[in-house]
N, C-alpha and C positions, 0 to 999 in steps of 0.2 A: 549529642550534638548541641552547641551553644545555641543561644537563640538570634545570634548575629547570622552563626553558620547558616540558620536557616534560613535566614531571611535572604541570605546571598545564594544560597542555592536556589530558592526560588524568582530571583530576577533573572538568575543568571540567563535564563534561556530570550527574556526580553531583552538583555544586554547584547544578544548575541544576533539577535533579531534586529536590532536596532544598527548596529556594527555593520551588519551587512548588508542591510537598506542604505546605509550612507557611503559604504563603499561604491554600492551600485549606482546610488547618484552621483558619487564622484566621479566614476570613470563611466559614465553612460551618458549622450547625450539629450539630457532633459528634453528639449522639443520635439525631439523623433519620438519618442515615448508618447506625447500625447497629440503627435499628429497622427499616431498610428490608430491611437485608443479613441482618438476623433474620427475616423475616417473608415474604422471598422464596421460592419453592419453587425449590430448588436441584437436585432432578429433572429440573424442567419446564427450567431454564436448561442443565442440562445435555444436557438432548434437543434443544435449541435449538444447543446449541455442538459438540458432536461431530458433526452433519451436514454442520455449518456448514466448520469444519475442513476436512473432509476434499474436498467440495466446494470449497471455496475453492482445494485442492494443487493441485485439478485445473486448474481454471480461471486460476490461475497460470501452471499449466506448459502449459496451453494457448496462454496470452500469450507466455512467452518462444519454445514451441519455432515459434511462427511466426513470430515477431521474429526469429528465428535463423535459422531458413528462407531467410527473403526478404533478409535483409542480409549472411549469408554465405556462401563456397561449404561449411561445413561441413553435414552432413549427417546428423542426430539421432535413433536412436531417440524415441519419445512417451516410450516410460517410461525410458529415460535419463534425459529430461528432468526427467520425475517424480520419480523418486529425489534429484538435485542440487539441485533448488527445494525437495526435502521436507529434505536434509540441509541447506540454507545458511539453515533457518529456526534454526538454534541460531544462528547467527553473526548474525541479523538480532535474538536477545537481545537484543547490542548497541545497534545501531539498524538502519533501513531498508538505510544506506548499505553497510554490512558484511555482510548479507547478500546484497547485488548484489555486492558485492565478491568475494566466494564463488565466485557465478557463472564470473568474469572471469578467476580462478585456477585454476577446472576448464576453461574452454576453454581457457587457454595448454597447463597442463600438461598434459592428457589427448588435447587435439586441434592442439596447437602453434599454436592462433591468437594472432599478436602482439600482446602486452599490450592496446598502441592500438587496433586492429580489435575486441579483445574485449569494450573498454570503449565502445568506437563501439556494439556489435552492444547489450549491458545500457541504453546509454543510450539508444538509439532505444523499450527497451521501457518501460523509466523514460517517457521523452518521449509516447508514447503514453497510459499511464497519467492524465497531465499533461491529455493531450487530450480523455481520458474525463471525466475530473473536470469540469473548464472546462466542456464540453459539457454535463453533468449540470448542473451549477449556472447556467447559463445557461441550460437550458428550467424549470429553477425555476423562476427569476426570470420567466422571458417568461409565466409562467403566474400570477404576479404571489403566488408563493408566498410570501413576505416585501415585502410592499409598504410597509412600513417604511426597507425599506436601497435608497440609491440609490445602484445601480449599474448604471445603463443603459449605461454607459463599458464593462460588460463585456460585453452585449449584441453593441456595437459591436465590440469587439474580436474577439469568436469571427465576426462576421459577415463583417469582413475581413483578419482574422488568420489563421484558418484556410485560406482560398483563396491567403492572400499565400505561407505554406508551403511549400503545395504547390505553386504555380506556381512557387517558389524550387527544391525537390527536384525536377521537371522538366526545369526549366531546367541543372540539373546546374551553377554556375559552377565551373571548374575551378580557382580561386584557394582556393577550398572543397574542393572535392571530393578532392584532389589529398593533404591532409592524411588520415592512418591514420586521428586518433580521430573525422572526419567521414565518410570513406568508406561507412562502414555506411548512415549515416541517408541516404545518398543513392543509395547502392546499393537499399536498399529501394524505391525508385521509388513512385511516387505510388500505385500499386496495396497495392505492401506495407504503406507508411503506415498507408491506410484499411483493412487488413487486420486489423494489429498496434493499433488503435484501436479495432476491433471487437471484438475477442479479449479488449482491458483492459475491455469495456464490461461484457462478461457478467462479470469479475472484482469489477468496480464495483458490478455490480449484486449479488452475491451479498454483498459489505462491507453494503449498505444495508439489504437485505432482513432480515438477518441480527441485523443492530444495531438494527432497527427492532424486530423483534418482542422482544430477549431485553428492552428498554427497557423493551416493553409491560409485562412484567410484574411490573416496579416502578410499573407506574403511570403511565408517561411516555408519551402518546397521538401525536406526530408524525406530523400528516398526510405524505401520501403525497410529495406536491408541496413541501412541506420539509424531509423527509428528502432531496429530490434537491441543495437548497441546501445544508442544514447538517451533515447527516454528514460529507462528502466534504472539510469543512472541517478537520473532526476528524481524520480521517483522515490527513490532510496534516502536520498539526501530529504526528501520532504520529508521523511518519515522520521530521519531520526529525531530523538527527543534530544534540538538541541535548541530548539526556538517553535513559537505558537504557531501551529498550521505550517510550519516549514518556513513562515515568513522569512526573508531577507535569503538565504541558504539555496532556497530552491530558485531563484529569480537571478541570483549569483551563479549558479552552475548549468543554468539553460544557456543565459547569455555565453558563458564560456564554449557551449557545447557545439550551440547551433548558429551564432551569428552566421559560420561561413555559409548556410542554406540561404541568404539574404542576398538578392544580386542587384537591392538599390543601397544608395548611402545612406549612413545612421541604423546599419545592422544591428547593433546593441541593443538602440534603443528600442525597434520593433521587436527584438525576441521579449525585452523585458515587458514592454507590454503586455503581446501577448501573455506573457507567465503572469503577469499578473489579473490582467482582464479575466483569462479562464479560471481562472483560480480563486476570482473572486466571484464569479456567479456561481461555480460549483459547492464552494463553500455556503453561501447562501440558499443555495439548493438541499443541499446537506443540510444546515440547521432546520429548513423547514421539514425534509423527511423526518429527521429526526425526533422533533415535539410530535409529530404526527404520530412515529411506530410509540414514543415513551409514553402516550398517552392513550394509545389502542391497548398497547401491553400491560399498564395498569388497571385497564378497565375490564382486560380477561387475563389475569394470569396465565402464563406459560404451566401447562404441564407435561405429564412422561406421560411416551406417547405406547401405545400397545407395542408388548416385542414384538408382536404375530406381523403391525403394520410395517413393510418395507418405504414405502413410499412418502412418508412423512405427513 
């Protein structure tokens, strides 16, 4: 790759960031934005976001250290875990992907799992993630939370998508399995699967519960049975690695999602607030976990934890 190419892939994601921040100020209107971000009680947001945080580590590293468990022979202290998901939330600044990246670099280097296996081992917990959402947004819909959008196609999908899966990770085909960066997800077996899907579920649930209420109080009422549909949309779009933190993308597709929960004028403006208000104390909250576990963790290295111990 040129050194222009690089240089363009790497704005690319501020470009794209940038793009969608001024879309949103084009079509939002600016003063409801900041009459809402005046008038919110930044207390009450913040009682809402530092529990949230800190609960969220947890249940993070809930999800990976069982993902880890069940896919490889490595064997994790809990708060090992703890600390390395609380330090790769600076790298996940970036975006989603770089801070699983994180991940991938602490098992090589601290537990010598090869690259491949390691990124097999992050993606099974990724993939499960995948599976929460899909799931969540599909008992939305069967509850006919947005009986607007039709997509019964997805219904069908989790209906026999998810048993096709699993009867695949069963069946083990070893044309599959035989590959490093598949090993893991098939190593997990069908048990650890549904394991590591349960684990992203309570993770899932605490993103919703979390968003749902700091929302409330700007004003933005999302029933229960819609926040399973359209958070986790959100969500996703934060995550992708196509801009820092989601910026522009995720503030872009709240607005689209949720204005209609707004029953005064300048509904735009108040979702984008919100998306950005919360988003900006949780990220601040996040970097400071984060120096905190990256600096616990250097001062005691992670190691493998007894097979004998269960419990981490």
């Amino acid at each position: 790759m040129s050194p222009t190419a690089r240089r363009a892939r790497a704005l690319a994601p501020y470009v794209i960031a940038v793009g969608a921040l001024v879309w949103v100020a084009a079509t939002t209107p600016i003063a409801a934005v900041g009459d809402a971000l005046e008038h919110v009680s930044w207390w009450r947001l913040c009682a809402i976001a530092v529990p949230y945080i800190l609960a969220l580590l947890i249940a993070d590293s809930i999800a990976l250290w069982v993902s880890l468990r069940v896919s490889l022979k490595v064997s994790l202290r809990f708060k090992d875990v703890v600390l390395v998901r609380g330090a790769s939330y600076l790298l996940a600044l970036v975006n989603y992907g770089a801070g699983q990246g994180g991940i991938v670099w602490f098992l090589h280097r601290r537990h010598d799992v090869p690259l491949a296996r390691a990124t097999g081992a992050v993606l099974l917990t990724t993939g499960a993630f995948l599976l929460a959402v899909v799931g969540a947004v599909a008992g939305g819909l069967a509850l006919e939370a947005v009986p607007e959008a039709n997509l019964t196609w997805l219904l069908w999908l989790v209906a026999f998508g998810l048993p096709a899966y699993l009867a695949l990770v069963w069946i083990r085909p070893q044309f599959l399995a035989r590959h490093a960066l598949l090993a893991p997800l098939f190593d997990a077996g069908v048990f650890g699967t549904l394991a590591a899907t349960a684990a992203r579920s309570l993770h899932l649930g605490i993103l919703i519960a979390a968003h749902a209420l700091a929302y409330r109080l700007f004003g933005i009422e999302v029933p229960i049975r819609a926040a399973l549909v359209l958070f986790p949309i959100i969500f996703l779009v934060q995550a992708l690695p196509i801009a820092p933190v989601g910026l522009g993308p995720t503030q872009a597709t709240a607005k689209t999602l949720l204005a209609r929960f707004v029953a005064v004028p300048g509904a735009d403006g108040i979702v984008v607030a919100a998306s950005l208000g919360f988003q900006a104390i949780s990220t601040l909250l996040m970097v400071l976990v984060g120096l905190v576990c990256l600096r616990w963790e250097e001062a005691h290295p992670a190691t493998e934890a007894d097979p004998s111990d269960t419990t981490g």
